[in-house]
C-alpha positions as CSV (number, residue, x, y, z in Angstrom):
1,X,125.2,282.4,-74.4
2,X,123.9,279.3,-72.9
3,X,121.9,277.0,-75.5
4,X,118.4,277.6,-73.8
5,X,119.2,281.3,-74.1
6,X,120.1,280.7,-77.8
7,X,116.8,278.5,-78.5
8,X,114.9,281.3,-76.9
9,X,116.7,284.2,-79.3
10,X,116.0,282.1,-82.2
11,X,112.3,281.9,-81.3
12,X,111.8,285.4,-80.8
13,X,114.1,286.5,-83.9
14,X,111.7,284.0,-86.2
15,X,108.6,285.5,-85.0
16,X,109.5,289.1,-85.2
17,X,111.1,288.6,-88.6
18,X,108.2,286.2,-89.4
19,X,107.3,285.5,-93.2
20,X,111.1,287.9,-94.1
21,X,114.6,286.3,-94.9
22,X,116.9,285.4,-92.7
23,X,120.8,284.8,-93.2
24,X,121.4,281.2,-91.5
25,X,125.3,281.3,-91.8
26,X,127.5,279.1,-89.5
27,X,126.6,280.6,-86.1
28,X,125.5,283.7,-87.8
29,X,121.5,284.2,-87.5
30,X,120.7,287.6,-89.2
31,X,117.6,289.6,-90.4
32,X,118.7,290.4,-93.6
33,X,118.4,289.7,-97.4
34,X,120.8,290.3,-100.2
35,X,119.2,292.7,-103.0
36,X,121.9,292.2,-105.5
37,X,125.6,290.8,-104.4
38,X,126.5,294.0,-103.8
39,X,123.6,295.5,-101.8
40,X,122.1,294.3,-98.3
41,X,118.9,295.2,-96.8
42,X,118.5,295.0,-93.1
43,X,116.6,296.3,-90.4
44,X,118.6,298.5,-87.5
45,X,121.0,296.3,-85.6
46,X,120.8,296.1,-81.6
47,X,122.8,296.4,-78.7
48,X,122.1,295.2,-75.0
49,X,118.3,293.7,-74.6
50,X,117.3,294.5,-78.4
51,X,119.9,292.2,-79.7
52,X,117.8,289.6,-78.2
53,X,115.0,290.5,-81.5
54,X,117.2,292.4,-83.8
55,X,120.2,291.6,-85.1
56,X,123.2,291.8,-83.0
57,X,125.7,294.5,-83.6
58,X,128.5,293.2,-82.9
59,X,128.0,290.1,-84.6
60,X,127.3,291.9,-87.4
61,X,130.7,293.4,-87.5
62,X,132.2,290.1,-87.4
63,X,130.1,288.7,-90.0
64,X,130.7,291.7,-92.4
């Protein structure tokens, strides 16, 4: 992904999760929140265009 391309997912991923907490890991970018450090709480992940406001899927399964 280019870096305008990444500017412009970060954008969109901030105001759709708005006022939530996001996971700002390394290169990782990720709607979610840990409840306890054995329980996570995040939205549905997304493939293809939705990745661009939900959290990627297959980043996700790198991450985890």
């Amino acid at each position: 992904m280019s870096k305008v391309q990444t500017k412009i997912t970060k954008k969109m991923r901030s105001m759709v999760s708005r006022d939530k907490n996001r996971l700002v890991f390394q290169d990782f970018d990720f709607d979610l929140t840990y409840i306890t450090s054995r329980i996570i709480a995040m939205g549905i992940p997304g493939d293809f265009i939705d990745k661009a406001w939900r959290n990627d899927a297959a980043a996700l399964a790198e991450f985890f």
